[in-house]
N, C-alpha and C positions, 0 to 999 in steps of 0.2 A: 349827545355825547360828542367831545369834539374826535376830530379824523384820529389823533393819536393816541387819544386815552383808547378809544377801541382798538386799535391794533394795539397795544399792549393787555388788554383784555384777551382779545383772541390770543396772543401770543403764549398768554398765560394756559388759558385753554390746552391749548397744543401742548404745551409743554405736559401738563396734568394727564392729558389722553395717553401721550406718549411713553411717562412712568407707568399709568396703569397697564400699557402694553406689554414693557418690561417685564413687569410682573407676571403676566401670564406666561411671554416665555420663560421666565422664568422656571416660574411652575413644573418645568416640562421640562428645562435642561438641570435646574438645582433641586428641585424637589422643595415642597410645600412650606418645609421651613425654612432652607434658603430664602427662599423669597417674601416669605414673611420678614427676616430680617432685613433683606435688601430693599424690600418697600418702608422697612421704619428709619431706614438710613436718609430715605430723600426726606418722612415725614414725622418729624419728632414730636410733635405735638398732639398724635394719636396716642391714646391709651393703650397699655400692654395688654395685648391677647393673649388668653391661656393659649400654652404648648399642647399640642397634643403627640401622645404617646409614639413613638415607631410601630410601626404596625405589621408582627411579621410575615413573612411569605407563605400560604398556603401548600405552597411544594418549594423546598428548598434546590439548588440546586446539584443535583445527584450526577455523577458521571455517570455514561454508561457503561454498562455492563459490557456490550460487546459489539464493534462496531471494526466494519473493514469497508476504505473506500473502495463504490463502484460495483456492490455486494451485494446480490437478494439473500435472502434465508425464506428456509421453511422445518419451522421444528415438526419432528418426527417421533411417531413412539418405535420401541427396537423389533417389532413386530412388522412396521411396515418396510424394516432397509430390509430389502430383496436379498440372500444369500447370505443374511448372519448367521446363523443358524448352523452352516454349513463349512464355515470355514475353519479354519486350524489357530483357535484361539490361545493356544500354548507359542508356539513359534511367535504370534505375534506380542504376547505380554512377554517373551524370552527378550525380543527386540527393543521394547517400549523399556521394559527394566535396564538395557543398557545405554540408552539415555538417559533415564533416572541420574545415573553416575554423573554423568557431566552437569546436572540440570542442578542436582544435589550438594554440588560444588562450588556452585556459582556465589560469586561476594560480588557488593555493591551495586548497582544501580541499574537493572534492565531498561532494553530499548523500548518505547514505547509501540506497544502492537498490541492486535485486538487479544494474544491471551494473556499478553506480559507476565505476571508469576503465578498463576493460577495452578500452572503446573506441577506446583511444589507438593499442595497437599495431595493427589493420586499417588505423585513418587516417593512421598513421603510414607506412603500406605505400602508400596511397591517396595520400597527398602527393606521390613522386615517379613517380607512374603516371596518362598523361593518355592514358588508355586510346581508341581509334576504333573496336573490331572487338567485336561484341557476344560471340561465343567467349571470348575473355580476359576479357572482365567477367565472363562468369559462372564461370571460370574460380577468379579473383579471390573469389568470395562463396562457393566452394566451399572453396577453399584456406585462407581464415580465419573462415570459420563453419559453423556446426554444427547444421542445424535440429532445433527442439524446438517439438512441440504441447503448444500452452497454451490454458488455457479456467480460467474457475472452478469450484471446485471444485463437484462433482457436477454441472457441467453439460458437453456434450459438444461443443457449440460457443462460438462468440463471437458478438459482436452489431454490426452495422455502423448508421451512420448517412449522410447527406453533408450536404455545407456549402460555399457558394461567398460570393464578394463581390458584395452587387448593388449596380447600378448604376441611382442614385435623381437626379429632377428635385429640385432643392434653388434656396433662392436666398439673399445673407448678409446679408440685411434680414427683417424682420416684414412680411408684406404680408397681404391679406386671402384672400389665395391660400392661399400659404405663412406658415402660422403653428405648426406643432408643432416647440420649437425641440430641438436637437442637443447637450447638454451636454457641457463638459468637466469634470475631477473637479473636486469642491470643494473649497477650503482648509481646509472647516473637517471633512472628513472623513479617519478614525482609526485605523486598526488596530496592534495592542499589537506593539512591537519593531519597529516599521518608522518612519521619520522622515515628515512628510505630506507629502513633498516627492519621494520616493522613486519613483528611475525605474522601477520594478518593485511592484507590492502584490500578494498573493495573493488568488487567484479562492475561496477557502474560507475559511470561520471568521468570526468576528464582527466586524461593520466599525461604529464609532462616528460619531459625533456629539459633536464638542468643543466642550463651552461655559464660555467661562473658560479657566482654565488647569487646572483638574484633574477637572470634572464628567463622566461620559461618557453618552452616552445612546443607544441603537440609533438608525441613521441613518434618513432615512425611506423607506417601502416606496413602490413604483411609485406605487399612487394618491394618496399625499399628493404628488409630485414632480410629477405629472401635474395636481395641483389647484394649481399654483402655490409651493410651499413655497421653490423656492431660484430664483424669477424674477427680472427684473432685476439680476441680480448680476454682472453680465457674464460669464457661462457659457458664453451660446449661442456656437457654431461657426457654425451654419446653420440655416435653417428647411426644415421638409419641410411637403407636403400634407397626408399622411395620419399618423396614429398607426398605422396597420398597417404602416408601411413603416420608421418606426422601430422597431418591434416587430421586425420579421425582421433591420432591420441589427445590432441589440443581441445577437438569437438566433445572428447568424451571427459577429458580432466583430469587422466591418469593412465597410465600402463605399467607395465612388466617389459624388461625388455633384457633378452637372454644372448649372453655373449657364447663365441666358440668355445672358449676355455672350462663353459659350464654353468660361471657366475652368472646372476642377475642382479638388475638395480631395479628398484620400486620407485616411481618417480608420480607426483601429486601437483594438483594445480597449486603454483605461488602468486601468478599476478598476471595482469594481461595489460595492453597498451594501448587501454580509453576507446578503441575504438568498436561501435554497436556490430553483435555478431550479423552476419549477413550470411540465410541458409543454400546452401550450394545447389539444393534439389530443388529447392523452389526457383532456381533461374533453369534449371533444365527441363523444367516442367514449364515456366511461361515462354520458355523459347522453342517448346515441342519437342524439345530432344525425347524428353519419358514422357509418357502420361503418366500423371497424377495417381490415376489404380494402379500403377505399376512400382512406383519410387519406390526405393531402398535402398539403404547403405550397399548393399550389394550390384545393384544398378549405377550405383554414382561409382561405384571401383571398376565396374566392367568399362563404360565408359572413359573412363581417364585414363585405363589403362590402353584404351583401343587410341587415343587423342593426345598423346602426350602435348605437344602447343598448345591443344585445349584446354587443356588441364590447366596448365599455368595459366591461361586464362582468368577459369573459373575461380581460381584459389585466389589470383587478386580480387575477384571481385567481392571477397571478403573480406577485408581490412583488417578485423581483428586477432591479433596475436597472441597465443600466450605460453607464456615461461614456468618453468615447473622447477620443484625440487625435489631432492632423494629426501628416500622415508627409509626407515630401518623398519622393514617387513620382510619377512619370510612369505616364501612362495604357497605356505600354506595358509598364510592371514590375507582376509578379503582388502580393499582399499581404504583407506579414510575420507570419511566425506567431512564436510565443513563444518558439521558439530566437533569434528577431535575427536570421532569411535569408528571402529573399524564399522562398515556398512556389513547389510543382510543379504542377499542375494533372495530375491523374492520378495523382500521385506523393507525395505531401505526405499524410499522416494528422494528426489530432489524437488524443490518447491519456493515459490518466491521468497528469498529473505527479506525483502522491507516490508512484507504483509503478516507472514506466520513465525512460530515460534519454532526452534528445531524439538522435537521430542513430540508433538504432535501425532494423536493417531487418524489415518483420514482412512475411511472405505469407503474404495475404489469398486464399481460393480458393472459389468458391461461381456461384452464379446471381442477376444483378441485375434489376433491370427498368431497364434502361438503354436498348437501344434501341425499346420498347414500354412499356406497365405492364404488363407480365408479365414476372415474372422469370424469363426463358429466356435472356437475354445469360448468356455465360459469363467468368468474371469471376476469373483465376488472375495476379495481380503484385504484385511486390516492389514494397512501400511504405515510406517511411521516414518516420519519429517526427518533426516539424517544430514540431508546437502542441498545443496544449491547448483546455481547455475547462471549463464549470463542471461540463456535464451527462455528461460521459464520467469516469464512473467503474467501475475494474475491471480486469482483468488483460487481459480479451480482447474492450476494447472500442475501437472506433475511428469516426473521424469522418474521411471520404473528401472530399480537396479536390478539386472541378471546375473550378475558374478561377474567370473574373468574368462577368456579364449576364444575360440570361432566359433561352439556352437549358441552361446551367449550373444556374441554380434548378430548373430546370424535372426537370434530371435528379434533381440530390441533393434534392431534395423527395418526391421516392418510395419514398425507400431509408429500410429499416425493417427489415432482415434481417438471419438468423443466418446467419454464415461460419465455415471452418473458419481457424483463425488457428494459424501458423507461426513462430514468433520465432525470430529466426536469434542465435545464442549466439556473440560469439567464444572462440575455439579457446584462448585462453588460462585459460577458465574450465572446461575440460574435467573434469569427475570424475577420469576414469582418471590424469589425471596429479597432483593431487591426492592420490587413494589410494597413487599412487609413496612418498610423502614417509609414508607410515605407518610406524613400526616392525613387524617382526613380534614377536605375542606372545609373553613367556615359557614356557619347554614346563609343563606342567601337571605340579606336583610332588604327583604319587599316591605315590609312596613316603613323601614328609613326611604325609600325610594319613590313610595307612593309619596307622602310628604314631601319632599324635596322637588320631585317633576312629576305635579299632579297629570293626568291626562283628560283630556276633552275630546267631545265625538268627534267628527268630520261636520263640515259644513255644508249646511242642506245642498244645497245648488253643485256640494263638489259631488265626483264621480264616488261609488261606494267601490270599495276594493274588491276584489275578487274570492278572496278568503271567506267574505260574510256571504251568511249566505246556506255555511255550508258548516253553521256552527263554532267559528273561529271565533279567537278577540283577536283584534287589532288595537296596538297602540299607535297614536296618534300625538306627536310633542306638538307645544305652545308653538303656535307662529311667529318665526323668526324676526325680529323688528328689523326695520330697514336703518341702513345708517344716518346720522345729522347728514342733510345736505351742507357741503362745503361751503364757507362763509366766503361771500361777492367782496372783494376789494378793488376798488378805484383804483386804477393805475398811476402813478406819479407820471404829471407830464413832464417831456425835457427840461430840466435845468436850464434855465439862461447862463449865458455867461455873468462871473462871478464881474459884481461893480463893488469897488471902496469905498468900507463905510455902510457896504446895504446886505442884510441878508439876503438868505432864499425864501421865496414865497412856496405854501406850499397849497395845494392843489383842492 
């Protein structure tokens, strides 16, 4: 065959190997009939192969049921959560049924989280049951939920805190007294997809600083606020004595704050100024001032009060700020937490908002230091999801409401412990009914398989596997063929230079 006509043979080759290749990826990125079409496109001269059918999927694809990043579970029966039994099952379905109300209310489109609306059907059962007898509550919380132990992952507990409303000497003049003023949000402060006007802003992500109409700039941290930055602007709510007492109303998210004249104003968290909380006792504890067994809200007031230059110190080294607004509450209604109902005092948690739902029941069971500092009080009751917070973040972490005054601060100022946490699931989110809705799979076609990739023994001379021996089969595929060796081509020697009149010789 002359030099050329084989290189266009080969050429042809190649080209043929290189569709059939196609095709296989194919296979793989178009699927079976793609590729059946895409190989009859280069080769029209093939006869049409029957279609064969779609062939559906032996498990569809099913969301799940219940899923929270960075989460262990362990389903539980209500026999093994330690201190059910024992708790006050009335006060807490009293609690659970006033989030009903808001949960009851809700139109359009929930956030996406592990119980998104599951919640409706218990509240829905909860709506026309105005339960008295603490037997049928818990009856009631048995009948439509489901406890599951949660913690984060690799750890084996959860982590508690508390938090109450204190109740602060204020007055709503600048006096020489009272001069640390009580800010409401600013106008000119930003955050991206919310309007500034916005009855709601979120406690996370990056909060601006508007100047003009399109510039934005981080807004400013605690010490620039604190040095005067957004004064006379008519902001102030109130004046307080001390900056350590707006510090703990800010940390807690709301107070009472009673004038001489008698009045008081109710004031709630509105918004804060992007920047991550940073905890005060945790720098006084890595810098030796407390130990660690020692901290409390009470320890960090003795402190600050004995250091005032300290103090300002410490309080910058918290960056983040936050602005409140007046509520129309009566000194006898508890606070409102970030569901929109007034909170429980004993009852009411704070708990991450981008993981849980608010109306949630969780039990909480461990050892507080509630009626001493030693945590020997025993501490086993259903709490339900009511608020939020900046510094509660995580699956099995809560922040435990006490009420309002100093001897409330006094308690959830000590709490600093790990519990074991309970989430009560409703029964609509169940696995098992769930797994109902699965197909069962196709039976495993061994006879098409056998035919298709017959099997052969091992070859004498190879090693026998280890499996034999010991009463196993082993299968054993066809031997792999090796590929065509690459076809040798002569190299073209240098061209000559070109002469008139004369081709090129070829080689």
């Amino acid at each position: 065959m002359a030099p050329e006509a084989r290189i266009k043979t080969l050429l042809k080759n190649s080209a043929t190997a290189l569709c059939a290749g196609v095709v296989a990826l194919s296979s793989f990125s178009l699927g079976a009939e793609a590729a059946r079409r895409h190989y009859r496109s280069h080769h029209h001269h093939l006869p049409e192969l029957p279609a064969h059918p779609p062939r559906a999927l032996p498990y569809p694809q099913l969301p799940l049921p219940f899923e929270i990043p960075g989460t262990q579970y362990l389903p539980l029966a209500w026999a093994d959560v330690k201190g059910w039994s024992e708790d006050d099952h009335l006060a807490a379905y009293k609690t659970f049924r006033a989030s009903c109300k808001s949960i009851n209310a809700q139109t359009g489109a929930l956030e996406p989280k592990a119980l998104g609306a599951s919640l409706n059907e218990p509240c829905r059962a909860a709506k026309s049951l105005d339960l008295s007898d603490d037997a049928k509550a818990k009856t009631f919380f048995e009948q439509n939920f489901a406890p599951l132990r949660i913690s984060r992952l690799g750890e084996p507990d959860g982590f508690v805190t508390g938090y109450y409303e204190p109740v602060l000497e204020g007055s709503r003049t600048q006096t020489d007294v009272f001069n640390v003023p009580v800010y409401r949000r600013p106008s000119n402060l930003f955050v991206r997809g919310y309007k500034q006007d916005a009855v709601s802003l979120p406690n996370k992500g990056p909060v601006y600083r508007k100047i003009g109409r399109r510039k934005l700039v981080p807004y400013y941290d605690r010490g620039e606020i604190e040095d005067g930055k957004i004064a006379g602007r008519g902001l102030e709510i109130a004046w307080l004595k001390d900056p350590t007492d707006l510090l703990f109303a800010q940390i807690q998210g709301s107070a009472r704050i009673k004038f001489d004249d008698g009045g008081t104003v109710r004031l709630n968290y509105d918004a804060y100024n992007g920047y991550p909380y940073t905890a005060v006792g945790r720098i006084l504890i890595e810098r030796g001032i407390i130990p660690k067994e020692e901290m409390s809200m009470q320890k960090i007031r003795e402190w600050m009060a004995q250091n005032p230059d300290g103090a300002k110190e410490l309080r910058r080294q918290n960056r983040s700020y936050i602005f409140f607004r007046e509520v129309n509450l009566s000194d006898k209604d508890e606070a409102i937490g970030a569901q929109g109902i007034p909170l429980t005092a004993g009852r009411s948690i704070a708990v991450d908002k981008s993981l849980h739902v608010y109306g949630t029941p969780f039990f909480i069971e461990g050892e507080l230091p509630i009626d001493s500092e030693r945590s020997k009080t025993p501490f086993h009751r259903l709490m339900i999801a009511q608020d939020t917070g900046s510094a509660i973040i995580g699956p099995a972490r809560a922040d435990l409401y006490f009420g309002a005054g100093h001897e409330a601060g006094r308690v959830s100022g000590r709490l600093r412990h790990p519990m074991h946490f309970v989430m009560l699931v409703p029964k609509g989110l169940d696995p098992a009914a769930r797994a109902a809705r699965l197909p069962v799979p196709d039976p495993r076609p061994s006879e098409k398989i056998a035919k298709l990739f017959p099997q052969t023994g091992p070859a004498k001379d190879s090693a026998m596997p280890a499996a034999q021996g010991r009463g196993e089969t082993v299968a054993v595929a066809n031997p792999v063929p090796l590929p065509v060796p690459r076809p040798v081509i002569e190299p073209a020697s240098e061209p000559r230079r070109p002469v008139k009149n004369r081709s090129h010789r070829q080689q």
